[in-house]
C-alpha positions in Angstrom: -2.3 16.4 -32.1 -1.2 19.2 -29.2 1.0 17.7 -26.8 0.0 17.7 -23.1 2.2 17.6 -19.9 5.9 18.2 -19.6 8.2 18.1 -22.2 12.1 18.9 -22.4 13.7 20.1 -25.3 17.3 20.1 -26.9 18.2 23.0 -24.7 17.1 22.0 -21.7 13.9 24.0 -21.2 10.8 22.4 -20.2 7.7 23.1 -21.5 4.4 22.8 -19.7 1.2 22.2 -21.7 -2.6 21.6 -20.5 -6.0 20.9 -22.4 -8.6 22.6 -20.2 -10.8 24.4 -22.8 -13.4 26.1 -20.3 -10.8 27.9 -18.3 -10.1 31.7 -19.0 -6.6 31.6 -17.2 -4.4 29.3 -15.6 -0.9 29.6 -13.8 1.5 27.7 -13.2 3.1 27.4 -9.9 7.2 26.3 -9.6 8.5 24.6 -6.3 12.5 24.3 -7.3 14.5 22.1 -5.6 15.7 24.9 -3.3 12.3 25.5 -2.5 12.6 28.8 -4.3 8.8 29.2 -5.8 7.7 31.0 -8.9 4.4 31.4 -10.6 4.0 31.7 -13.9 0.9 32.9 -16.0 -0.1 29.9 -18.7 -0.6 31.7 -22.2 -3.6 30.3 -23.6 -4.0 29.6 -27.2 -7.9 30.1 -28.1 -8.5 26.2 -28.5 -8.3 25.0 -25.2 -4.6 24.7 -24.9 -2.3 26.5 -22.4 1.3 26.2 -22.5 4.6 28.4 -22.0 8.1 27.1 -22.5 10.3 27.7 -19.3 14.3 27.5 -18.9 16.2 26.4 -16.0 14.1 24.0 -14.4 15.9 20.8 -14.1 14.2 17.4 -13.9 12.5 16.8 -10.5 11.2 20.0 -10.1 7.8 20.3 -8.6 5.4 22.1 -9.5 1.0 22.5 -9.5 -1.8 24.7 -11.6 -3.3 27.1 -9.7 -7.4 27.2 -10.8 -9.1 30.1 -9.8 -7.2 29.9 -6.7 -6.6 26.5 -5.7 -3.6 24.6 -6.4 -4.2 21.1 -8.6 -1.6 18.9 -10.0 -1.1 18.2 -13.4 -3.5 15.9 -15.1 -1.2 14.6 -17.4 1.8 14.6 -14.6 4.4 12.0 -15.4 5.0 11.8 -12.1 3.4 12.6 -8.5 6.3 11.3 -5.5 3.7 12.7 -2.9 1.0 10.4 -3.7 -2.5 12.3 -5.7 -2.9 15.0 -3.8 1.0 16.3 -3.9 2.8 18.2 -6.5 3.5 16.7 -10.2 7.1 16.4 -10.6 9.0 17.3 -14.2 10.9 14.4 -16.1 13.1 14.0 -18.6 12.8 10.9 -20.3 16.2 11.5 -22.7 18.7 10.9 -19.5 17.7 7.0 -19.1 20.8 5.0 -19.7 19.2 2.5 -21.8 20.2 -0.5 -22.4 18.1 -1.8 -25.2 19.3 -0.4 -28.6 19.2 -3.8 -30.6 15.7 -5.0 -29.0 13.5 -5.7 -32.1 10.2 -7.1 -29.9 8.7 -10.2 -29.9 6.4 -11.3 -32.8 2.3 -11.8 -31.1 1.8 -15.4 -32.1 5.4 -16.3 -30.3 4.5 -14.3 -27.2 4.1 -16.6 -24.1 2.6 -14.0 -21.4 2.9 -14.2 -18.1 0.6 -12.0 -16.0 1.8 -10.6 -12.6 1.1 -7.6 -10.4 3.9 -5.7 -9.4 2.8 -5.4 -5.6 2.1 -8.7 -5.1 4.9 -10.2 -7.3 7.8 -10.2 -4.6 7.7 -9.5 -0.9 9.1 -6.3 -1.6 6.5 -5.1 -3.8 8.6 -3.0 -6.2 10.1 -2.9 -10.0 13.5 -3.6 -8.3 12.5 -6.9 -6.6 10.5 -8.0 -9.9 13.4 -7.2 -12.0 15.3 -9.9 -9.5 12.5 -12.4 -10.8 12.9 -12.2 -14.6 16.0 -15.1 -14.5 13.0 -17.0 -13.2 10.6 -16.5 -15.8 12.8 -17.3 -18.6 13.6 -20.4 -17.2 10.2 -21.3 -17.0 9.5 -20.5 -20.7 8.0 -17.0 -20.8 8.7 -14.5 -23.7 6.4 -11.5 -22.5 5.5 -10.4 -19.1 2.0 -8.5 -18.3 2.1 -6.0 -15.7 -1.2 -5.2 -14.4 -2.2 -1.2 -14.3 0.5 0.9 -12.6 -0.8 4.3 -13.6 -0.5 6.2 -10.4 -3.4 5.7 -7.6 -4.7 6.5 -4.6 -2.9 5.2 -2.1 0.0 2.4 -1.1 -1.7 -0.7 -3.2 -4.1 -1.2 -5.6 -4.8 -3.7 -8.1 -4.3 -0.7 -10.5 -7.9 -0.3 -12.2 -8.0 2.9 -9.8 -5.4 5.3 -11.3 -5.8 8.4 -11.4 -3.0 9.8 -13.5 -2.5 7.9 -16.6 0.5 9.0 -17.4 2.6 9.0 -14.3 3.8 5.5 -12.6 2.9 4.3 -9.2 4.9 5.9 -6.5 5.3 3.2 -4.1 6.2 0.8 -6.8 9.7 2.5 -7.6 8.2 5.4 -10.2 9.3 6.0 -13.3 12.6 5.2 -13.0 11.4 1.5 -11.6 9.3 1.2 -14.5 12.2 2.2 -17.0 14.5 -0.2 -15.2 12.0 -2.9 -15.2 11.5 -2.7 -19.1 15.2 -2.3 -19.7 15.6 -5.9 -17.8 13.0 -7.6 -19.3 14.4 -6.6 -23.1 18.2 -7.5 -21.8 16.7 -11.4 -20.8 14.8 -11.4 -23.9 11.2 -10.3 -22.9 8.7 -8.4 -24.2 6.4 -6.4 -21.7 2.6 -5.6 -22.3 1.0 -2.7 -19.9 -2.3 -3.0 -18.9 -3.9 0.2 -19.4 -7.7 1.8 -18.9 -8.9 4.1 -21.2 -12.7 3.4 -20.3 -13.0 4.8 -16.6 -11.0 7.1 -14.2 -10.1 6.0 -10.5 -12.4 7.7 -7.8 -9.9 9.0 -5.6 -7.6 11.9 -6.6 -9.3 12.5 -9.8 -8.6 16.0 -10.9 -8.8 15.3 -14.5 -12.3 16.3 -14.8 -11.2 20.4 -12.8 -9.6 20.7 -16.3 -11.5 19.1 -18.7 -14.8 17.6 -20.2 -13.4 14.0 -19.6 -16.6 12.5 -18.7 -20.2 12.1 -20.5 -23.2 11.7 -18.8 -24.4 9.8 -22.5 -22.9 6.1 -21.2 -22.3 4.8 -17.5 -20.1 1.7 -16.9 -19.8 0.0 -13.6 -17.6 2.4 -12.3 -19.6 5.4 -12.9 -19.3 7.9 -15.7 -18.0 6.6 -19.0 -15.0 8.5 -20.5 -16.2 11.3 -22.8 -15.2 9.9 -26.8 -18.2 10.9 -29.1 -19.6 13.9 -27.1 -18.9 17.9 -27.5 -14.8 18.4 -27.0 -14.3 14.6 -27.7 -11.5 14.7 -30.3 -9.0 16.2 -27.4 -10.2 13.9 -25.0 -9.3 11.6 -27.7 -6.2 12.7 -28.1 -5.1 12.7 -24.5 -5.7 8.6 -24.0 -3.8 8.5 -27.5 -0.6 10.8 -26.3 -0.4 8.0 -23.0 -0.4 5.0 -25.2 2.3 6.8 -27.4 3.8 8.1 -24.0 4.2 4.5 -22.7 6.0 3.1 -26.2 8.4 5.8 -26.5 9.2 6.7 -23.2 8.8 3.3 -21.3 9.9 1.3 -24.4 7.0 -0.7 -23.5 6.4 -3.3 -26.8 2.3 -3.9 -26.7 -0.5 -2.5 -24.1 -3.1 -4.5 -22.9 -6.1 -2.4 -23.0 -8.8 -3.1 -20.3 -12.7 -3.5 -20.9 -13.2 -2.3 -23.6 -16.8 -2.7 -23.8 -17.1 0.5 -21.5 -15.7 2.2 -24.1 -18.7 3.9 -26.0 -18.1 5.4 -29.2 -21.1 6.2 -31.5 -19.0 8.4 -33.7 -17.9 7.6 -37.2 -14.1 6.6 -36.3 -14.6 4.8 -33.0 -11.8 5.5 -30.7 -10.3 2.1 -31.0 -9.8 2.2 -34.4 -7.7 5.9 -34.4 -5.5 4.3 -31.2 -4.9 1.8 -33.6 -3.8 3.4 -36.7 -1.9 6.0 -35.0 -0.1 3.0 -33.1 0.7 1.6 -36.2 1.7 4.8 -37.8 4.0 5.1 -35.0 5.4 1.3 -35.2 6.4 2.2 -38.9 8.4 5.8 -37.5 10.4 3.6 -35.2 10.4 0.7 -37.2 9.5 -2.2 -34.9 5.5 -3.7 -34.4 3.9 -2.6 -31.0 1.0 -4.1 -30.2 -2.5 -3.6 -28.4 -4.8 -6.1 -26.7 -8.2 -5.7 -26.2 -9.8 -7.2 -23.1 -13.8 -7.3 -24.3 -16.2 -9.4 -23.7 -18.5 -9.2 -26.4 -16.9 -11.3 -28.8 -16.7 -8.9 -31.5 -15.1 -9.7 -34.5 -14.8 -6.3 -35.1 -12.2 -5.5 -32.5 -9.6 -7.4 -34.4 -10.8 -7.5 -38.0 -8.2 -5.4 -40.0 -9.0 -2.0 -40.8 -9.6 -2.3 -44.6 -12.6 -5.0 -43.6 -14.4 -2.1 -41.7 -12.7 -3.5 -38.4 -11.0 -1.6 -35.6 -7.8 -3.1 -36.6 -6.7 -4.1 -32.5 -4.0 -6.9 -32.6 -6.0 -9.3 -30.5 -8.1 -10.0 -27.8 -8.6 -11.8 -24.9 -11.1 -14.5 -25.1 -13.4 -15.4 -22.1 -15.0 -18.3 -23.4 -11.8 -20.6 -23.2 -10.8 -19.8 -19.6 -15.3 -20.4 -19.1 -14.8 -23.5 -20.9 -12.2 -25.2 -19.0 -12.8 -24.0 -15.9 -16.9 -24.8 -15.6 -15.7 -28.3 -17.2 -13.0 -29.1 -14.5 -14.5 -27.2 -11.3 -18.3 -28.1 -12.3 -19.3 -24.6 -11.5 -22.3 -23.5 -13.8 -23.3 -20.3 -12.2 -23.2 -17.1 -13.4 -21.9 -16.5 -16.3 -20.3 -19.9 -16.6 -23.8 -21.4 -16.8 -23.4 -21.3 -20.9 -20.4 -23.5 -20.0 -19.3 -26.9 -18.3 -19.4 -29.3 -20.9 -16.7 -31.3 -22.9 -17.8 -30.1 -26.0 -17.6 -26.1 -25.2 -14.0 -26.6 -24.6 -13.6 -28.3 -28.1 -15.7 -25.2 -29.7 -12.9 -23.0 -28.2 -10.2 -25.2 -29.1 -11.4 -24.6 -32.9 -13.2 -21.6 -33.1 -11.9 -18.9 -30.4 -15.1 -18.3 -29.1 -17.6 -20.6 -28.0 -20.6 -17.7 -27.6 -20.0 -17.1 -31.9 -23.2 -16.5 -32.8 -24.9 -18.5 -30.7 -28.0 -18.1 -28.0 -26.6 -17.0 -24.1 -28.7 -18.4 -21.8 -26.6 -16.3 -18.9 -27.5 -13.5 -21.4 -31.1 -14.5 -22.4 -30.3 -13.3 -25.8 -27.7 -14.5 -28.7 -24.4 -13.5 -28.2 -21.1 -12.8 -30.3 -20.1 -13.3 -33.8 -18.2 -15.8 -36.2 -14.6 -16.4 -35.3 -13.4 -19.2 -36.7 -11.6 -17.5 -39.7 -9.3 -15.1 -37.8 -5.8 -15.8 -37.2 -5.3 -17.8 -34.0 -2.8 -15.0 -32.7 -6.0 -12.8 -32.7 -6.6 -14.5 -29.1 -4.6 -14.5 -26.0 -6.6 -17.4 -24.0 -5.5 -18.6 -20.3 -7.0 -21.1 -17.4 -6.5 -18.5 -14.6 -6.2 -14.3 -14.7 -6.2 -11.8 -12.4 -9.9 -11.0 -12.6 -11.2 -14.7 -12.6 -9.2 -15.4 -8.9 -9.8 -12.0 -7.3 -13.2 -11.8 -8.1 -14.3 -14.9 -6.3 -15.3 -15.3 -2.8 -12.9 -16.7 -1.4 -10.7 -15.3 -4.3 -9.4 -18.8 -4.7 -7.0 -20.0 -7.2 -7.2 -23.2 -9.0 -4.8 -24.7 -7.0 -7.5 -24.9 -4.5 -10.2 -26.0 -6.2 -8.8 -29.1 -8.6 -6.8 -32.0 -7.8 -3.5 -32.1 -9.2 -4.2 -34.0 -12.0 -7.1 -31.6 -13.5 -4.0 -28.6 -12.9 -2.1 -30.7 -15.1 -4.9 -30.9 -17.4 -5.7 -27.3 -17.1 -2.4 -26.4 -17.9 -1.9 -28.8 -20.9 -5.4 -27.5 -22.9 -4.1 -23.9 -22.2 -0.5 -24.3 -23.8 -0.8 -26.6 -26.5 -3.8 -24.8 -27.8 -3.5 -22.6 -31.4 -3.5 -19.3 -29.6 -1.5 -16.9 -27.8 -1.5 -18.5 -23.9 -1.7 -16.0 -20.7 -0.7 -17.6 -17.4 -1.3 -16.1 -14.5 1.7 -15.6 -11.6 2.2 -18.4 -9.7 0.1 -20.8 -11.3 3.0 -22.5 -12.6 3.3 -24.2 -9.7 0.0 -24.4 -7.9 0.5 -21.1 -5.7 -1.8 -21.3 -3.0 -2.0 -17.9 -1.9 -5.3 -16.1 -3.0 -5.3 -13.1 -4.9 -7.3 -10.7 -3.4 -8.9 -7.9 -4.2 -7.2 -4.9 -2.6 -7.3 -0.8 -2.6 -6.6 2.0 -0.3 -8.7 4.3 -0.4 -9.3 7.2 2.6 -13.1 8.5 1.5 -15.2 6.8 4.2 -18.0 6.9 1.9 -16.3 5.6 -1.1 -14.7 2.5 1.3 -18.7 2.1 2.1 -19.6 2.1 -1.5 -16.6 -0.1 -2.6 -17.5 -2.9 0.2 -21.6 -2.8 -0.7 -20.5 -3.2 -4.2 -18.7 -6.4 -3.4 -21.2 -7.7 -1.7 -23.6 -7.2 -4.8 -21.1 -8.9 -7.5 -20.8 -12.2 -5.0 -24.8 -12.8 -4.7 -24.8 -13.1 -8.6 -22.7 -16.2 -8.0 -24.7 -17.4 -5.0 -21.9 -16.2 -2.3 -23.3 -14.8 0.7 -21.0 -14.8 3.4 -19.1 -11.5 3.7 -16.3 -10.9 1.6 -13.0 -9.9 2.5 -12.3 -6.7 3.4 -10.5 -5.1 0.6 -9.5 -2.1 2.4 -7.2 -4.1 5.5 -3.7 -4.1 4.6 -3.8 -8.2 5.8 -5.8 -8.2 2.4 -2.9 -7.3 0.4 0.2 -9.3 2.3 -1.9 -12.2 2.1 -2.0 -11.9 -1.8 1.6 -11.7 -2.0 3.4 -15.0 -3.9 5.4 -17.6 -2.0 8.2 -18.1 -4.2 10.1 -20.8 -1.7 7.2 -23.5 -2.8 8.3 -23.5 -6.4 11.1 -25.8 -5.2 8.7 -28.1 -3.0 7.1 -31.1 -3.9 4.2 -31.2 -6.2 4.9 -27.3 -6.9 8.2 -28.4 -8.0 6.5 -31.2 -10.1 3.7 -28.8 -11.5 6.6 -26.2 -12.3 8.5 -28.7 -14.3 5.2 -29.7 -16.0 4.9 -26.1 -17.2 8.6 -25.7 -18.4 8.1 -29.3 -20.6 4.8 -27.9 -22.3 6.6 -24.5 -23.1 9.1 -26.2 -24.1 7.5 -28.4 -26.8 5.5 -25.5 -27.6 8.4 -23.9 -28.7 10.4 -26.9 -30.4 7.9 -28.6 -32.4 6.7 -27.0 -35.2 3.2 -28.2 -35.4 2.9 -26.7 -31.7 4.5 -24.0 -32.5 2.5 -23.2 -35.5 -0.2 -21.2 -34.8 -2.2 -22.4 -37.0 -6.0 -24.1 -37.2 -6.5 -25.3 -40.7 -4.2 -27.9 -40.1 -6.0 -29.0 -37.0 -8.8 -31.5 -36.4 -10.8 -31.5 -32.9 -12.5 -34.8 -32.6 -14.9 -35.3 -29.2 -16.1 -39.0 -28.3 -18.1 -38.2 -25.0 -15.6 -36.8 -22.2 -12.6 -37.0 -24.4 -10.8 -34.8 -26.9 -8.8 -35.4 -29.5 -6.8 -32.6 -31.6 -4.3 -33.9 -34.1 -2.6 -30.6 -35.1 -0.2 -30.6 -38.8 2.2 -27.8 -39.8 4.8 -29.2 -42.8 6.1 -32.1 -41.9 5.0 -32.6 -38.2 2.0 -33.9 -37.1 0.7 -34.4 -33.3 -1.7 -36.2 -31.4 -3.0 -34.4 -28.3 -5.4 -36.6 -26.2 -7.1 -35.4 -23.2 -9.6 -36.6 -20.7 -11.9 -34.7 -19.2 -13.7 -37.3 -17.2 -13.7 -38.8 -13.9 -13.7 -42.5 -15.2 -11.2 -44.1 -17.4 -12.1 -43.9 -21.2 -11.2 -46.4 -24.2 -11.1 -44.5 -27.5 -9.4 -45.1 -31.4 -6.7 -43.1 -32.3 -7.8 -43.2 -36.0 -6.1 -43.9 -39.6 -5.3 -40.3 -39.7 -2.3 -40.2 -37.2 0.5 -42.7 -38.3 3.1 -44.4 -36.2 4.2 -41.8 -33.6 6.0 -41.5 -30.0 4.6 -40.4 -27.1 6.5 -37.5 -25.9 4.9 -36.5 -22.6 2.0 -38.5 -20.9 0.5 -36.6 -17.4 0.0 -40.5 -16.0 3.9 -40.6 -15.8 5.6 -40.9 -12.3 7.5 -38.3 -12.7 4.9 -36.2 -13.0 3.4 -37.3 -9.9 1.0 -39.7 -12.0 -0.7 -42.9 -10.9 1.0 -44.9 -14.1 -0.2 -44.8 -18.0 -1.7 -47.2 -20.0 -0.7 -45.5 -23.5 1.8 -47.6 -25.7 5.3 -45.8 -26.0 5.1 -45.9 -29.8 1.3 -45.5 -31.3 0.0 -47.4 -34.3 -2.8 -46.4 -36.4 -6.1 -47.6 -35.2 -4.9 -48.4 -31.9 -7.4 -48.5 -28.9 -6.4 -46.9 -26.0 -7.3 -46.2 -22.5 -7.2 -42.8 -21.3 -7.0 -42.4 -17.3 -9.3 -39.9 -15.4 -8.2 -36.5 -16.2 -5.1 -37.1 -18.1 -3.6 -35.7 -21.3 -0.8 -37.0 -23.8 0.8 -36.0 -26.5 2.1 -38.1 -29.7 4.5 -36.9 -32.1 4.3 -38.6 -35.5 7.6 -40.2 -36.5 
């Protein structure tokens, strides 16, 4: 595989490489610090490849390609300080002081992910002011933070799903310095840190990918336009230029897993879909430095395949996110049906997820018209990152409308209970721990009048699917983005405060009882008697009751001869967690009948 971009060697010379296989020449054009400029003829190597090794260029020196006279950045530019349209700028990734020597990663099924976007994180909007956070997020309980997409954009903000360079980082963030600076923290307080990447469309602003290379096909279209080019003519190197950036992001970034976004716009008819090389060339990789980095696959077709090891004909991913447990609970507790949540709302589809992953396994869609997704129930729970809230499921609404402002407190409480005592690996997203009110918006800033016209119509079309007509917000106005931005001050207030402790007890048990901690579904049981579920999990010697209440009205139920004595060891109802009072027995005995309170959950611990 032919390295791309810029690369220093032992002596200090830099060397300058580029796939663009219909080109007949290409040059290279210098800007030294001194503003001293020199251009350079790009040897070409009769595949496609032009490269030439020069000396005395130190790091940070800019630079373009000159095609057939017009000066283009690189495409595979580590870094562009001057936003998409200025010079790419040479980095050498051997002078980072880090830190991080004895990190060894944290194992998936331990991961505890906490999703945030770096712009919207902090008031300042930068790796620095995140990196001031961290202290925060271990004391809530988190062992991996999610970053969404910080491949550089057009633009000040972005939600990131716009980038234009996939290799370089996000100028106004901090760059790659931030970035390096922010992983280094995260492993010196213990976290991992997954990178959302996209490897199925390009951003539509600044993209000069395509003035070197056949990155597109016109065989697939996704909802952004143009699917990336991976079984067509010149495919292999296309290929091999999303596989170089995941590999660019572990060894340069130290970055432990990537999160790797919709993957069902990623079309591959070929014999060895793409997914599957990224993955055995990832693992190949994790056995050269010899620790496990991971990828995620956000899909949802609920494909077995996507996760199903490699020697079973799968693609051999680490896990994916799964839809139909953040559908589940949230058509259950909001009573939104449209949409695709209209194969949802009902007790029983959270219980399906609870035990089998996916809900949708097989079964007939009637959002689809058509059955949909295929058996789960046998893969290893850590095959599943689930959550109640994510980035797309708040900025995609309306009104773009966290949970905190649609449920009372007690179904948050809920919400957050069936998310982290469930057998898979949880996602929560920034400031839902406690109840942040703030929406998250969508947000870009784009300049193409025509493409800020195409952007707002295509809002408009996604919201009528749900029944929203009113007119969205504008996701251009800079009041868009501010207003998206967390309010960390109400994490000490009231029933934030309360909500926040909620979420530190729950991780906490997670983490300290073994049949919680277990990830592990043959030992569980999911029992539903009409609005209410019951889960006792067993790992070894410890066994729990989990009971929870999805209804509106009280509920009297039997705990069963299955469960022996056992103490309950945190109840929603309780007054310090802003509960109107329980009517659960400190201490349960077999075949007890108790009464459940609307929307509550509790946990027993066998003794």
């Amino acid at each position: 595989m032919k390295a791309v971009g810029t690369h220093y060697n032992a002596e200090g010379a830099c060397e300058f490489a580029v796939w663009a296989p219909f080109l007949k020449d290409l040059s290279l054009s210098i800007v030294f610090p001194l503003t001293k400029e020199l251009e350079l003829p790009l040897p070409g190597d009769g595949h496609g490849y032009f490269h030439a090794l020069v000396h005395e260029v130190p790091p940070g020196t800019k630079y373009f390609y000159r095609i057939q006279g017009q000066l283009y950045p690189d495409p595979a530019s580590h870094s562009q300080p001057e936003g998409v349209w200025g010079p790419s700028c040479t980095i050498d990734h051997t002078v980072f002081p880090w830190q991080d020597s004895r990190w060894k990663g944290i194992p998936l099924k331990e991961m505890i992910i906490y999703e945030l976007h770096i712009g919207t994180f902090t008031v300042e909007g930068t790796f620095e002011a995140a990196a001031a956070r961290l202290a925060d997020l271990v004391e809530l309980g988190i062992t991996a933070v999610e970053i969404m997409p910080v491949a550089q954009c057009s633009g000040e903000r972005n939600w990131g799903y716009d980038g234009v360079f996939p290799f370089a980082v996000q100028h106004s963030y901090g760059g790659p310095q931030g970035l390096k600076m922010f992983v280094d923290s995260c492993h010196a307080q213990g976290l991992a840190v997954i990178l959302d990447v996209v490897y199925n469309h390009l951003g539509p602003e600044g993209n000069i990918v395509e003035k070197y290379m056949p990155v597109f096909t016109d065989r697939y279209h996704t909802p952004w336009g143009r699917a990336i080019n991976f079984d067509d003519a010149y495919s292999d190197d296309v290929k091999h230029f999303f596989i170089q950036n995941a590999l660019h992001w572990f060894q340069h970034f130290h970055i432990d897993a990537l999160r790797l976004d919709a993957i069902q716009t990623i079309y591959d008819m070929g014999a060895k879909h793409f997914l599957r090389e990224l993955a055995e060339i990832v693992d190949e990789f994790s056995g050269r430095i010899g620790r496990k980095f991971y990828l995620i696959a956000e899909s949802d077709l609920n494909d077995r395949r996507i996760v199903l090891e490699r020697q079973r004909e799968g693609f051999g991913i680490d896990s994916q996110w799964s839809d139909d447990f953040h559908h589940a609970v949230h058509a259950r507790l909001t009573g939104e049906t449209q949409g695709y949540y209209q194969d949802f709302g009902s007790t029983e589809k959270i219980a399906r997820a609870l035990k089998n992953g996916f809900v949708l396994d097989g079964r007939f869609s009637d959002f689809r018209k058509r059955t949909h997704g295929s058996f789960s129930q046998d893969m290893p729970s850590q095959r599943f990152v689930v959550c109640v809230q994510n980035h797309d499921q708040v900025g995609n609404r309306f009104k773009s409308d966290r949970l905190s402002s649609l449920l009372s407190f007690e179904a948050l409480k809920l919400a957050a209970a069936v998310l982290i005592t469930a057998p898979y690996v949880p996602l929560v997203f920034m400031g839902e721990e406690y109840a942040e009110e703030a929406p998250f918006n969508y947000f870009v800033d784009f300049k193409d009048e025509g493409l800020i016209r195409a952007v707002r119509e295509g809002r408009r079309r996604e919201f009528a699917a749900f029944g929203w007509k009113n007119e969205p917000l504008d996701p251009f106005a800079a009041d868009t983005f501010l207003h998206s931005k967390l309010h960390w001050d109400k994490r000490r207030e009231g029933r934030h405060a309360v909500l926040l402790s909620f979420y530190k007890r729950l991780f906490e048990l997670r983490k300290t009882v073994p049949a919680l901690k277990a990830l592990d579904r043959e030992g569980m049981t999911v029992a539903i008697l009409e609005d209410v579920i019951m889960v006792k999990r067993l790992w070894a010697d410890s066994c729990i009751l989990i009971l929870m209440n999805f209804g509106k009205a009280r509920a009297d139920i039997n705990s069963g001869e299955d469960f022996q004595m056992g103490d309950r060891i945190l109840d929603s109802c309780e007054a310090q967690w802003l509960g109107k009072g329980t009517s659960l027995p400190q201490r349960l005995l077999p075949s007890t009948v108790l009464t459940l309170n609307p929307l509550s959950f509790a946990l027993y611990q066998e003794i």
